[in-house]
N, C-alpha and C positions, 0 to 999 in steps of 0.2 A: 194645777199649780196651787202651792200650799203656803200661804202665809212665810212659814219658814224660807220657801224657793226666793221671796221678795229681792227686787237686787235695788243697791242704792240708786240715788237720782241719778248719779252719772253715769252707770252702769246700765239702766234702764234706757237715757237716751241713747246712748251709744250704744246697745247693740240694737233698737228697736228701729234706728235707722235705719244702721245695719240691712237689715231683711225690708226696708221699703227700699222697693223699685224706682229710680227716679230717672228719667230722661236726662239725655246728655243733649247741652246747649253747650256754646262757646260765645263770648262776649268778646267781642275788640273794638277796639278805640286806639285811637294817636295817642300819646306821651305830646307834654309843652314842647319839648323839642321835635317832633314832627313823627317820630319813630313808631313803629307798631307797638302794640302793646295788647296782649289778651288773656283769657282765662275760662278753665272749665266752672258752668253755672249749672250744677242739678237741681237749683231752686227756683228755675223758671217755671213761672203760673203766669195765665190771663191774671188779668186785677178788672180788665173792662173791654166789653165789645165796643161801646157808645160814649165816648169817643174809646177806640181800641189803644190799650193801656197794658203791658207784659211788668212782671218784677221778677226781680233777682236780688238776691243778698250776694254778700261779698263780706268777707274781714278785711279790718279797718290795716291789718298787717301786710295783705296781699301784696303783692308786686304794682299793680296796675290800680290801687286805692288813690295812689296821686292823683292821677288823670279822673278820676269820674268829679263830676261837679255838676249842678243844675246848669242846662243847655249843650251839654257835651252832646256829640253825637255819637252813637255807637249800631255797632253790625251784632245781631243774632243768631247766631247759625245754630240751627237743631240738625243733630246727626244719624245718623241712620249705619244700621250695621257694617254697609259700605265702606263708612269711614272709624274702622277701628285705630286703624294707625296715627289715623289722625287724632282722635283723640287721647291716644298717649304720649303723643307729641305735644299737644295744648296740654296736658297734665304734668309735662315734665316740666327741667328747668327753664326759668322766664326767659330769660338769654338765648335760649334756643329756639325757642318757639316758633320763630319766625322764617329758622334757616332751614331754605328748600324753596322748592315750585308747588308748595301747596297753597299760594294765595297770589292775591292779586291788588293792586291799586283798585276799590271799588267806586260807589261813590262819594263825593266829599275826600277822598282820596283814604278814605277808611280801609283797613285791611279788610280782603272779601276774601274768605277759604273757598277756593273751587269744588266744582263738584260732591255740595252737603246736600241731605233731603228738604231743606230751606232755609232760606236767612228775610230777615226781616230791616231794614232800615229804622231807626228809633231816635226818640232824643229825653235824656234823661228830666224830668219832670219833676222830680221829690228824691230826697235822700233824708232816711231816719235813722239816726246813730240809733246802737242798741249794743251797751257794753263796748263788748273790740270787734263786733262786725256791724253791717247797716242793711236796709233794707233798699235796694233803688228800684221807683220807678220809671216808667219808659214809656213815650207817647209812639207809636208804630206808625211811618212815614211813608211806609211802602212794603216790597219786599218781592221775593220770587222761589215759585217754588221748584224742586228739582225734581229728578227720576223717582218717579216711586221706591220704596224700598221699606225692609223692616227696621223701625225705631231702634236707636239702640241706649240699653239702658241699663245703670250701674245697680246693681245690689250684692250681697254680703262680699265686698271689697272684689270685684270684679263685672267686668262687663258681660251683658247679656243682651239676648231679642225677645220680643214678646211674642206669645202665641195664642190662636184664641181658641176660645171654650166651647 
């Protein structure tokens, strides 16, 4: 690459994203009004084993930005190649998300997606605005994990599995 190749800043994050691999997580939580509400998180990281501590970013524009606040609780579910439909069903429209038997009254009465490679139980801990999206974190309460299977994971604008070397 040569000087000349250089691409501007936004060009540069946007496609350097692009080509990073990121695990597919799904966040849901209730709505004030009791309703599901959720959302695909490729920015799930540990923050802490000691006390165990997960973060996700989110835009401040989302659908489901109402509902998060310090004490919220919320369900994590990490997906596995298993569930590809499922994940393009949590990626489509908010409105829909919900319609079907791919979930369940969990605990707290939180929406639990059936059969993910695991979900974690959490309660929101810290939230840091940053421009129009935030950073939240999450204190992990519990959780379970599911069938083994391969991770599934988003890069250059489609899903993929990992394989190893």
């Amino acid at each position: 690459m040569t000087p000349s190749d250089a691409l501007s800043p936004s060009q540069a994050f946007l496609e350097s994203f692009r080509r990073h691999g990121a695990g597919i997580a799904v966040v849901t939580l209730l709505k004030k009004d009791g309703s599901p509400t959720g959302f695909i998180a490729t920015s799930l990281a540990s923050l802490s084993a000691n006390p165990p501590v997960a973060t996700f970013n989110m835009a401040q524009t989302a659908s489901s930005w109402s509902s998060v606040a310090i004490d919220t609780p919320v369900l994590i579910h990490l997906l596995s190649t298993d569930n590809l439909e499922l994940a393009k069903k949590m990626a489509g429209e908010s409105d829909q998300r919900f319609d079907g038997s791919h979930w369940e009254k969990g605990p707290g009465g939180l929406p639990l997606l059936t059969d993910v490679h695991a979900w974690m139980s959490a309660t929101v801990v810290a939230i840091t605005e940053v421009e129009f999206s935030a950073m939240v974190a999450a204190r992990v309460t519990g959780g379970v994990l599911g069938n083994p299977s391969q991770p599934l994971v988003y890069s250059e604008r489609d899903y993929r599995t990992v394989a190893s070397i």
